[in-house]
C-alpha positions as CSV (number, residue, x, y, z in Angstrom):
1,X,127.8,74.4,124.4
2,X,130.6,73.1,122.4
3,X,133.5,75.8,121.0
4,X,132.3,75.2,117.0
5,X,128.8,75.8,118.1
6,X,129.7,78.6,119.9
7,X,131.7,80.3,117.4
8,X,128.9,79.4,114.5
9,X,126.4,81.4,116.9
10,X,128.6,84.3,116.7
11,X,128.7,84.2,113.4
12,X,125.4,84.2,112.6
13,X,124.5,87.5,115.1
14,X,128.1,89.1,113.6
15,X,125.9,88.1,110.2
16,X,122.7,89.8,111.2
17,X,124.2,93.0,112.5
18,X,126.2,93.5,109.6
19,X,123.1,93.3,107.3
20,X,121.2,95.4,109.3
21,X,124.2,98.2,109.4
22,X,124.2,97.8,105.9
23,X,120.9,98.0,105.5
24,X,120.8,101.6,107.6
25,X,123.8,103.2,106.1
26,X,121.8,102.8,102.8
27,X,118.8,104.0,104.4
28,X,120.6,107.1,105.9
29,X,122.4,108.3,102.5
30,X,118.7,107.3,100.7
31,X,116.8,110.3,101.9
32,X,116.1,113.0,99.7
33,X,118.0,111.3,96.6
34,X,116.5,111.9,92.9
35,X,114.2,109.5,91.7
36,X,116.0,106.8,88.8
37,X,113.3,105.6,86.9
38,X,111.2,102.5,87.8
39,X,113.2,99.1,87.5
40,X,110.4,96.9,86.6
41,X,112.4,94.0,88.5
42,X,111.2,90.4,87.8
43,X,109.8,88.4,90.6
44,X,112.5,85.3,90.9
45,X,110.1,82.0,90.8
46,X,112.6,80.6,93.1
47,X,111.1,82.1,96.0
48,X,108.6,79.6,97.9
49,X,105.2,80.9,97.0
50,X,103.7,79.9,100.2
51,X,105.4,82.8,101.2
52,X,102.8,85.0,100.0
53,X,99.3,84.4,101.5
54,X,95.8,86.1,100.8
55,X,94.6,85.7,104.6
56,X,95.5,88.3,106.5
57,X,97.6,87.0,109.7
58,X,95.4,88.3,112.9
59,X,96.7,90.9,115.8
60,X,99.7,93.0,113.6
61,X,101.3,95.3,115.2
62,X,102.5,98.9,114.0
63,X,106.5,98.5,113.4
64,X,106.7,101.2,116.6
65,X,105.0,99.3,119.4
66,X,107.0,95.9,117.4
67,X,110.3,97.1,118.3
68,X,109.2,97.7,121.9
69,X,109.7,94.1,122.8
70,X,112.2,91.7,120.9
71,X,113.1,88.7,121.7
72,X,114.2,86.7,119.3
73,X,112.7,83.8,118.2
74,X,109.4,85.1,119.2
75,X,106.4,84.9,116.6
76,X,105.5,88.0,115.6
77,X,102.7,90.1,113.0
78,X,103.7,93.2,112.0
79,X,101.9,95.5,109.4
80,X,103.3,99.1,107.6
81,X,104.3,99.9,103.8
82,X,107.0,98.7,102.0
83,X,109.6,102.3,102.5
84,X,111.4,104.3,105.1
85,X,113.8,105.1,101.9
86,X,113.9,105.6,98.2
87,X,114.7,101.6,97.2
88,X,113.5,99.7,100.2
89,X,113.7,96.2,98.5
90,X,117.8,95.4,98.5
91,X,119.0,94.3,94.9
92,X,119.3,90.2,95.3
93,X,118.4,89.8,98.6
94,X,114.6,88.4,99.5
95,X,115.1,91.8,102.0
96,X,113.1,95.0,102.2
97,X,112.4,97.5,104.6
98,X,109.0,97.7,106.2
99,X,107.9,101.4,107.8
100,X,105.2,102.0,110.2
101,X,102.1,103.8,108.4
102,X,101.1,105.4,111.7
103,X,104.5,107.0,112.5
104,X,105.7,107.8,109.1
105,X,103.9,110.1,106.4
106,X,104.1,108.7,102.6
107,X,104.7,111.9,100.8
108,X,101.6,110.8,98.2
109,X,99.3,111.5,101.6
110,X,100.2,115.4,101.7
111,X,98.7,117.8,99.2
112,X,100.1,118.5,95.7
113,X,103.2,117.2,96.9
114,X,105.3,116.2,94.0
115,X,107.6,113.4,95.2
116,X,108.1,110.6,92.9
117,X,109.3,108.2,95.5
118,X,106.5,108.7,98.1
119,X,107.1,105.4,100.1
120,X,110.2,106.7,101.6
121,X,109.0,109.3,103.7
122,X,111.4,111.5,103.2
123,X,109.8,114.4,105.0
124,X,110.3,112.6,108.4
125,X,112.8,113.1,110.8
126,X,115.9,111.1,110.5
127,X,114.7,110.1,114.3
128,X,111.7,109.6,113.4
129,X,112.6,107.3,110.3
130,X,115.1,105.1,112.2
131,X,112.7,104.6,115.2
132,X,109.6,103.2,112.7
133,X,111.4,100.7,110.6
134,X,112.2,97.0,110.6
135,X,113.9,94.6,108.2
136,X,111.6,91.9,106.6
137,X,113.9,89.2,105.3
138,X,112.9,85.9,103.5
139,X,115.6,82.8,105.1
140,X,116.2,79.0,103.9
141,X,116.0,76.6,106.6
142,X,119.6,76.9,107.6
143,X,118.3,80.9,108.6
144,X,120.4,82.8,105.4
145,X,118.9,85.2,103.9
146,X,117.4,83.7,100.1
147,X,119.6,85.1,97.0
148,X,116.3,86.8,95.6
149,X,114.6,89.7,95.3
150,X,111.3,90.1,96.8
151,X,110.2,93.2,94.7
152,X,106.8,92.3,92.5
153,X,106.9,89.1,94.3
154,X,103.5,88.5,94.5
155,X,102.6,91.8,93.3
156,X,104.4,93.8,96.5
157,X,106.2,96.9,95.3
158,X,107.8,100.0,97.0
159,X,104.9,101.2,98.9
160,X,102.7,98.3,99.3
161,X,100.9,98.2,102.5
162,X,101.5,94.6,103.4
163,X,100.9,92.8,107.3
164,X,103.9,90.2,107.6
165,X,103.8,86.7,110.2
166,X,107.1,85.8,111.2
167,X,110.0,84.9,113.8
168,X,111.7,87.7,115.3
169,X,115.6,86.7,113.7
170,X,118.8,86.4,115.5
171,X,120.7,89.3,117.0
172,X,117.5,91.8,116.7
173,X,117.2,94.4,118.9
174,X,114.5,96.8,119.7
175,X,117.0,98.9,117.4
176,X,117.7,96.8,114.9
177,X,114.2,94.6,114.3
178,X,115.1,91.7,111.7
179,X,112.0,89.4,111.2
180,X,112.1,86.7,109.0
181,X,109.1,86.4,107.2
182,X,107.2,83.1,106.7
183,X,104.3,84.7,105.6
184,X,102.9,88.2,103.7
185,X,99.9,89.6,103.0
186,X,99.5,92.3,100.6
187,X,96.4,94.1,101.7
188,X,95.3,97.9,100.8
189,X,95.8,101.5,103.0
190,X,94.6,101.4,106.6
């Protein structure tokens, strides 16, 4: 391997770590926030719509037993709710954060409980919440991350249940799962 190479390849694992330390800091100061009302955000028609697709991909796996084995580049099904925090979809970034539904409790599950943001699981641990997420991420074809949002993209909101086919991205870790999407099915509650 050639030096540029080399140093590009850093790059783009410096790239995905930063993103996904970003993405956790958020997730860590998220918790237990107030509610802002709903931003009825646009879905950006610049997003490839075979992206979303309305055949379940076969043999997901719960975001838990996902992040027992990464390797990345490795196809991979995973299936939770869009949450594990407050705003799970980042603000122009085809990102969001995808929670396990077996190892996280929406709050909308628990008697009379009044949370207005009940995707984000904010009764949960702080363990328990960074051990049952992942990072979904929409790339182009050089790997970056698309300069859209993915909220009401094909109907998905904050606490859609959706079951996403991807690859498991650069510089994951069992962690830090990144998996870039290449396809998403919206389906309904297990």
């Amino acid at each position: 391997m050639n030096t540029k190479t080399h140093i590009i390849n850093i790059m783009k694992r410096t790239k995905y770590t930063l993103v996904m330390a970003a993405l956790l800091a958020v997730f860590a100061l998220s918790c237990g926030e107030k509610a802002s009302p709903s931003d009825p955000s646009p879905p950006d028609v610049s997003l490839p719509q075979s992206l979303i697709t309305g055949e379940a991909p076969p043999n997901a796996l719960g975001v838990v037993d996902a992040r027992k084995d990464v390797s990345p580049g490795a196809k991979i099904v995973v299936t939770g709710f869009i949450g594990g925090r407050r705003k799970p979809f980042v603000e122009g970034r085809a990102v969001f954060t995808l929670a396990d539904n077996k190892a996280l409790t929406r709050c909308d599950l628990k008697p009379n409980d009044p949370c207005k943001t009940p995707w984000d699981a904010c009764c949960d641990t702080q363990e328990t919440l960074k051990a049952s997420v992942a990072t979904i991420q929409a790339v182009d074809g050089a790997g970056l991350v698309l300069k859209q949002t993915l909220k009401g993209f094909g109907g998905i909101q904050p606490g859609s249940y959706v079951i996403v086919q991807g690859k498991i991205a650069p510089g994951a870790t069992g962690a830090a799962l990144i998996i870039n999407a290449e396809k998403i099915h919206l389906t309904t509650a297990p």
